[in-house]
C-alpha positions in Angstrom: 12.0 -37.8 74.7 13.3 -38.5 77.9 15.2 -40.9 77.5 17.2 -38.9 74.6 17.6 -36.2 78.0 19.2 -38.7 80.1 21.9 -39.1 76.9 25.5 -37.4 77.2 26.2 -35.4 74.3 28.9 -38.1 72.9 26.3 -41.2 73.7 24.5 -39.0 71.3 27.4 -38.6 68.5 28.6 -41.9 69.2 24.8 -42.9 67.9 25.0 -40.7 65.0 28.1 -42.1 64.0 27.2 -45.5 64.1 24.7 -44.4 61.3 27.1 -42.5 59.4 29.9 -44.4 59.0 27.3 -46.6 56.6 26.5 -43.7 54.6 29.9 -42.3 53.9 33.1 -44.4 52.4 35.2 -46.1 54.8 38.3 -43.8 53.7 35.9 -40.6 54.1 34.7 -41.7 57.6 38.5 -42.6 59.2 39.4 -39.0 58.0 36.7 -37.0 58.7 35.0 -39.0 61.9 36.3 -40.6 63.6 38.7 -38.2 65.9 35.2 -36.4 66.3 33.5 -35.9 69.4 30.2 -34.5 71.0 30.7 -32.0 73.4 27.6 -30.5 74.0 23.3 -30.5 73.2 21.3 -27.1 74.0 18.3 -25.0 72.2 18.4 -27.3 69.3 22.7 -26.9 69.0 24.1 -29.6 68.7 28.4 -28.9 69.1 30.9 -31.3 67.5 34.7 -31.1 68.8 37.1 -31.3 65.6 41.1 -31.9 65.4 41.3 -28.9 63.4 39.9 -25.8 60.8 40.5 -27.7 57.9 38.4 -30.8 59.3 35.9 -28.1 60.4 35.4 -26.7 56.9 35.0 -29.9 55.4 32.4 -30.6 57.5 30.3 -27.6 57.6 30.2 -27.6 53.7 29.8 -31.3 52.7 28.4 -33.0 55.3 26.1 -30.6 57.6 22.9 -31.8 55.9 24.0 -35.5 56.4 25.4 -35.0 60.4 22.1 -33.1 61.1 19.9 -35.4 59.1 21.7 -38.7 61.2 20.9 -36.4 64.7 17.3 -35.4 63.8 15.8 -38.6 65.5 18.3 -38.4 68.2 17.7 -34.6 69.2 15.3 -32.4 67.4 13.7 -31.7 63.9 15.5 -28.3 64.7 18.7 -29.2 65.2 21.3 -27.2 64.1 25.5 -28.7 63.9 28.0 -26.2 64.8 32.1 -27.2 64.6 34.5 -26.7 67.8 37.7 -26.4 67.4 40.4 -26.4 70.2 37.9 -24.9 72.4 36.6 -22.3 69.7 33.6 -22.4 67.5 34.4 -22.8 64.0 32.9 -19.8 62.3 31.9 -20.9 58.4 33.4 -18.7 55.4 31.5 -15.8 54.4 29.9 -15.7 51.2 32.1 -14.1 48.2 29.6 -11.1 48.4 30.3 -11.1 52.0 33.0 -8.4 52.5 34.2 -9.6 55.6 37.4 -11.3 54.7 38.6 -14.5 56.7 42.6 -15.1 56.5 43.8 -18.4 54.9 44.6 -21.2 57.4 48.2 -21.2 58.0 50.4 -23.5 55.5 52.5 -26.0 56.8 55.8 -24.6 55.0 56.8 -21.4 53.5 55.5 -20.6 50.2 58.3 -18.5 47.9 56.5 -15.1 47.1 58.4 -14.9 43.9 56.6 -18.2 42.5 53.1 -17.2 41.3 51.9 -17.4 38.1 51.9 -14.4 36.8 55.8 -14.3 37.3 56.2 -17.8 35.2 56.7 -17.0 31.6 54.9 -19.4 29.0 56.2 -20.9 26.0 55.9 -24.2 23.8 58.1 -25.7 26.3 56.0 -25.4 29.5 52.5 -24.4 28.2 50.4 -27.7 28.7 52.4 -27.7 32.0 51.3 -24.2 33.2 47.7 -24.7 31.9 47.8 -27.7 34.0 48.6 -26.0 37.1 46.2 -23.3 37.0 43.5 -25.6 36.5 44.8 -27.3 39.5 45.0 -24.6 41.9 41.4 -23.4 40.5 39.9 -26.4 41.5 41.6 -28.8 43.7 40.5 -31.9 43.5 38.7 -31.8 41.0 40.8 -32.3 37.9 44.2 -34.1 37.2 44.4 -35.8 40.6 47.5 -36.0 41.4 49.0 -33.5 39.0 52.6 -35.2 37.9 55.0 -32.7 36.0 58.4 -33.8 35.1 61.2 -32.4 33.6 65.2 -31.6 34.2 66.3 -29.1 36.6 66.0 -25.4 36.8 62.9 -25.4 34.2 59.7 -24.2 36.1 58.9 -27.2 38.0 59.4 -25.9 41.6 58.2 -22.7 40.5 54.9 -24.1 39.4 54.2 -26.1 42.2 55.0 -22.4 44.6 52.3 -20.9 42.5 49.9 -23.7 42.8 50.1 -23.2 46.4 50.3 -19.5 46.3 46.4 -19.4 44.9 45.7 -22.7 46.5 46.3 -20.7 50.4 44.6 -17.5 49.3 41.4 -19.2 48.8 41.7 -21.1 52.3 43.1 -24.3 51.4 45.3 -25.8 54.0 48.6 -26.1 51.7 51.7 -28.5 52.1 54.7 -27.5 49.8 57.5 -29.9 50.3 60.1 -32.0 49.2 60.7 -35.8 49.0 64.1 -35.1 51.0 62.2 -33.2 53.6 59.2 -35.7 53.9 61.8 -38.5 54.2 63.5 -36.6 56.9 60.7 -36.1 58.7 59.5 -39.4 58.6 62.9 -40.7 59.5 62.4 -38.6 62.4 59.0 -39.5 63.7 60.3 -42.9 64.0 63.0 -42.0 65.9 61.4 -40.2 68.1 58.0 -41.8 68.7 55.3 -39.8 66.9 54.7 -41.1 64.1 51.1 -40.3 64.6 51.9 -36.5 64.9 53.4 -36.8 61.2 50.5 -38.8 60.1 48.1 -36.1 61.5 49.9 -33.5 59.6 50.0 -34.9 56.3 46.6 -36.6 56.4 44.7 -33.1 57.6 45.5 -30.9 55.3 43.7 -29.8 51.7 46.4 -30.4 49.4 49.9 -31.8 49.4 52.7 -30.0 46.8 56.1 -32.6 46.8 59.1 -31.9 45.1 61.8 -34.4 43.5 59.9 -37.2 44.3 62.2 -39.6 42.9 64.4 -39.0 46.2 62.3 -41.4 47.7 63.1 -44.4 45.1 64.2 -47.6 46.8 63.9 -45.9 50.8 61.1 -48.8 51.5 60.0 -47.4 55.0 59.1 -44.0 53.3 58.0 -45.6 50.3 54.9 -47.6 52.5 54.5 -44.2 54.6 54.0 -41.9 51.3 51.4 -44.3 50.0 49.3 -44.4 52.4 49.3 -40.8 52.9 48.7 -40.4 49.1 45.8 -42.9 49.1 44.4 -40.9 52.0 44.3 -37.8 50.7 43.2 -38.9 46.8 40.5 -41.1 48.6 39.4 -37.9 49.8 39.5 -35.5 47.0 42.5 -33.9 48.2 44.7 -32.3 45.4 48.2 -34.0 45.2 50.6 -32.5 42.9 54.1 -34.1 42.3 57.1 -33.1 40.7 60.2 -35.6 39.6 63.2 -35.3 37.1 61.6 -38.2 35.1 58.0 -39.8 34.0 56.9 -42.6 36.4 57.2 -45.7 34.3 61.0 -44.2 34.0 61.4 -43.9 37.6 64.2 -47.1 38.1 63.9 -47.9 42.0 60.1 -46.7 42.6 57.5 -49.6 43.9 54.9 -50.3 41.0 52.0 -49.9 43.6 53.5 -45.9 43.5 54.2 -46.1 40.1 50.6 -46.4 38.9 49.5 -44.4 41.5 51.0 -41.4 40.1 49.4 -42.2 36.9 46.1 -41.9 37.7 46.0 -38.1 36.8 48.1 -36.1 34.6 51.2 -36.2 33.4 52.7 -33.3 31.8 56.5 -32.9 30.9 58.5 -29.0 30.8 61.2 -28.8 27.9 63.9 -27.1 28.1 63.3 -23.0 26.5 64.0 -22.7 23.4 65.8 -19.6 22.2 62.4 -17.0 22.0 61.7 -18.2 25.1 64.9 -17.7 27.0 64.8 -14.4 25.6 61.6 -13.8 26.8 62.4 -14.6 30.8 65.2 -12.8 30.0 63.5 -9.6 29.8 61.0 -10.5 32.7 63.4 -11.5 35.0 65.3 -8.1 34.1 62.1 -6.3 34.7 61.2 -7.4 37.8 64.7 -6.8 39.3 64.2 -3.0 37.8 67.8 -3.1 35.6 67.7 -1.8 32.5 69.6 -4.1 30.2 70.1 -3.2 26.1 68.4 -6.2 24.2 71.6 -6.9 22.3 73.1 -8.0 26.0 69.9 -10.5 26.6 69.9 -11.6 23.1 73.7 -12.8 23.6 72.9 -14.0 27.1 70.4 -16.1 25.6 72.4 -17.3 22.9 74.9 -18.6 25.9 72.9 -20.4 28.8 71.1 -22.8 26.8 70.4 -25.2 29.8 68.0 -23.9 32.0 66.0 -21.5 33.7 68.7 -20.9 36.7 71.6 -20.8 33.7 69.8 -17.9 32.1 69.1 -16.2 36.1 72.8 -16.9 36.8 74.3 -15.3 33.9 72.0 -12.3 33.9 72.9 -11.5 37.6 76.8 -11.9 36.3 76.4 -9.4 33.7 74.8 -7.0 36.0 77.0 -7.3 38.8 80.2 -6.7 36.1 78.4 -3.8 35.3 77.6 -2.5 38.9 81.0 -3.1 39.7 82.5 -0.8 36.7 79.4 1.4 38.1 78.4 1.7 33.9 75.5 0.1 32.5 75.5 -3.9 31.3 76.8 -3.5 28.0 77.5 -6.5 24.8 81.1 -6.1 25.9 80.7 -6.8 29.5 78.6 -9.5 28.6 80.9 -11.2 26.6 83.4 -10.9 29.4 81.2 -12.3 32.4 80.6 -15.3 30.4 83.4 -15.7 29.3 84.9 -16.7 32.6 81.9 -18.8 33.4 83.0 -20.8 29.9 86.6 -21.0 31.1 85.3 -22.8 34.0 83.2 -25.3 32.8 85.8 -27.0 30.4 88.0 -30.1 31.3 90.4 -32.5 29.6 90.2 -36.3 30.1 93.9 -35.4 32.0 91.6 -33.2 34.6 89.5 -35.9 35.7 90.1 -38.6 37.5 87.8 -41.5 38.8 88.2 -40.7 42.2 86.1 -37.4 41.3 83.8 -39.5 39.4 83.0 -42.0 42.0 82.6 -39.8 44.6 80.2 -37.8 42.2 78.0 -40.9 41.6 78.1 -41.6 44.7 76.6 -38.5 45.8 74.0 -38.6 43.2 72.3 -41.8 44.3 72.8 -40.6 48.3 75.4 -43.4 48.6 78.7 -43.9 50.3 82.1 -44.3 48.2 82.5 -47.8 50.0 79.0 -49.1 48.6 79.8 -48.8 45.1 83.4 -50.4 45.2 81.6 -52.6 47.0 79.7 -56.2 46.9 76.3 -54.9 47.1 74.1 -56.1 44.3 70.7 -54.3 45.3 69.1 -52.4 42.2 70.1 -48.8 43.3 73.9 -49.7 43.8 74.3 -51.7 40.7 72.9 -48.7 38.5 74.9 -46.4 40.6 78.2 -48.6 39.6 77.2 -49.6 36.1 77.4 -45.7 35.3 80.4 -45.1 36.9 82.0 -47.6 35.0 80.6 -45.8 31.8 81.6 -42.6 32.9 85.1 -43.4 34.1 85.4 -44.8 30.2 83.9 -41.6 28.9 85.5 -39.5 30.7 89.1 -40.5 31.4 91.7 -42.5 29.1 91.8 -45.5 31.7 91.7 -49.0 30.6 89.0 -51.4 30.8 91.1 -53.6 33.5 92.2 -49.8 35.3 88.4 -49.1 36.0 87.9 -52.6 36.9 90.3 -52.0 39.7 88.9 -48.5 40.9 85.6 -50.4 41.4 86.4 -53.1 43.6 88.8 -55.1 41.6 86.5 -55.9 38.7 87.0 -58.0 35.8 87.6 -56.3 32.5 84.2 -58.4 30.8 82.5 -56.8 33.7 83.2 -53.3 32.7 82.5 -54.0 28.9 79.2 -55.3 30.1 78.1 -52.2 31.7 79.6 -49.8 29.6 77.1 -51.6 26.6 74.3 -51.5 29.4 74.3 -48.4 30.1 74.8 -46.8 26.3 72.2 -48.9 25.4 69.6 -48.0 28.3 70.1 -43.7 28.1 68.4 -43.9 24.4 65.5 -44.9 25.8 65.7 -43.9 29.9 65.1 -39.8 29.5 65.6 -40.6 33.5 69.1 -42.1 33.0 70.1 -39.3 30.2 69.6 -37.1 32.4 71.1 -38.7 35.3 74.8 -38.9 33.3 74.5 -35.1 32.0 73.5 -33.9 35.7 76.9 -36.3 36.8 79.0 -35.3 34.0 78.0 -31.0 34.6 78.8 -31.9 38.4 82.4 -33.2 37.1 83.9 -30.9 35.3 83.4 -27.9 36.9 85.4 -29.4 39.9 87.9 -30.7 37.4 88.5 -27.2 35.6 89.2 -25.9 39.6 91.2 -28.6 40.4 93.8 -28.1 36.9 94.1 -24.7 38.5 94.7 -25.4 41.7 
């Protein structure tokens, strides 16, 4: 007993761990030991310095019995483990009988308000979707891990993973919500700058990770490596991972096969686009929540109009009521019809309109490359895609010839051009990725062409 009297606290822990890290995985120990340290031994408390809450409530409710079981021998049979963290004692939940109430650990990034569940309106389109993010933010970790939902833009995906993270914060989990673009950004950024450890500590701390879009990180090889060894981290550890993306994995063109089958592991659930019952349907939530009154006949014709998504059906509805504010009346059928009208006017273009200049440059923006690289030489998998369909759309979209577009992409032979042309109509019946990849282009188009004839 004396000799154990003569230890420093962290000879102590450093004992304890030793013993430890062979009872607990190699994955669980890097995450949840070893930035641990002792700090101090007195009436039978032993105190155990943590990075941070999260770490501390880990701890105190999966591996107490285990920590005070490896420090029984080195202390007391009494011994009781308390948490430190940044010079505070971790104080454990209460139980849910308990009606003290302990605030959520802070999230990382804001969370919209607006995305919760009960604001998302079900339908066939979304329903195995939705079920699968409740189930998700009910018990992280514990089902579908990682959580993949897929599907075009403005249809509930975003607004899913919000509400995921809504419930996921209010019962203390320590929630990231970002996107791909943002997580590349920062990563890009921690390199630059020289702490990378910093944005390993804050991805690899935390109790469940929400990422957006995450085919934005397709082909970037340096945030590729960095995102997959955050996501084994956090799986490894029972940390809920949810991920959304325009398209399924296996459909995901420029994504590294190790990634690939990672996010395969768990769930994959798709969100059609609304049919016609359903677009009605958010219709009338989304004009009850903003408190307007608006006759059915208007949101029956509204729905009949913005087939495409979620954000069509939003946009138009806020048209029609600002008309209507503006003639200080009520949204009537006839405003309506009127406020759309000029939206339709808008969104029409004649091969004459566009050129493939606009279409280039709208490619190019797509795939987050320069004009320069796909006129280019450059024959990695991203640019060649990127080129192959601008060469498609140039034919779709304009009357120029096969030697013409040729020319607009770097002096190209005409066989070159027939080639990808066939490639690429061949590839979008079976690439729902590259469908919706030419449909995303072509909407981005003619917009700016239907401006540009009236300009």
């Amino acid at each position: 007993m004396s000799s154990i009297n003569r230890r420093t606290p962290q000879e102590i822990w450093d004992i304890a761990l030793g013993d430890l890290q062979v009872q607990v995985s190699k994955p669980n120990f890097r995450t949840w030991f070893s930035k641990t340290v002792g700090i101090s031994y007195q009436d039978n408390q032993f105190v155990i310095g943590v990075p941070n809450t999260f770490a501390a409530e880990y701890l105190e409710k999966n591996q107490r019995s285990l920590i005070e079981k490896s420090l029984v021998g080195l202390t007391s049979p009494q011994v009781k483990v308390v948490f430190r963290v940044n010079g505070k004692l971790h104080q454990p939940l209460p139980d849910k009988d308990d009606t003290v109430m302990t605030p959520p650990p802070p999230a990382f990034t804001r969370l919209n308000p607006n995305y919760v569940f009960d604001s998302f309106v079900e339908g066939n389109a979304n329903r195995l979707a939705r079920a699968a993010a409740l189930s998700v933010a009910q018990t992280p970790g514990q089902v579908y891990n990682p959580l993949f939902i897929y599907g075009g833009a403005g249809l509930g995906k975003t607004h899913l993973i919000h509400a995921i993270g809504q419930q996921a914060a209010a019962n203390h989990f320590n929630v990231i919500c970002t996107s791909a673009e943002q997580f590349t950004n920062e990563f890009v950024a921690s390199v630059r700058e020289r702490n990378t450890e910093d944005f390993r500590n804050k991805y690899r701390s935390i109790g469940m990770l929400l990422i957006d879009d995450i085919q934005f990180i397709g082909g970037k090889e340096q945030t590729e490596e960095s995102f997959f060894h955050t996501f084994n981290e956090l799986h490894n550890t029972n940390r809920q991972i949810v991920i959304t993306s325009d398209c399924p994995p296996k459909t995901m063109p420029l994504l590294e096969e190790r990634l690939r089958s990672r996010f395969e592991w768990g769930l994959i659930v798709d969100i059609q686009p609304p049919d016609y019952e359903m677009r009605l349907a958010i219709l009338q939530s989304k004009a009850r929540r903003k408190g307007v009154n608006v006759p059915k006949e208007v949101l029956e014709y509204i729905a009949r109009e913005a087939q495409n998504n979620i954000r069509a059906l939003e946009g138009s509805l806020n048209r029609v009521c600002a008309f209507a504010k503006l003639l200080q009346t009520t949204p009537t059928l006839e405003i309506a019809v009127k406020a759309l009208e000029d939206i339709g006017g808008k969104d029409t273009a004649t091969p004459d309109d566009v050129t493939p200049t606009m279409i280039i440059e709208a490619v190019a923006d797509s795939f987050q490359l320069s004009r320069d690289a796909l006129v280019g030489r450059e024959r990695d998998k991203d640019t060649a895609l990127a080129r192959r369909l601008a060469m498609y759309l140039i034919r779709q979209e304009t009357n120029y010839s096969l030697d013409q577009i040729g020319q607009a992409l770097g002096n190209r032979d005409a066989a070159a051009v027939t080639n990808a042309c066939k490639k690429v109509g061949n590839d979008i019946n079976v690439s729902p990725f590259l469908k919706r990849k030419l449909h995303d282009i072509q909407r981005h188009i003619r917009p700016k062409a239907g401006s540009a004839s009236l300009a």
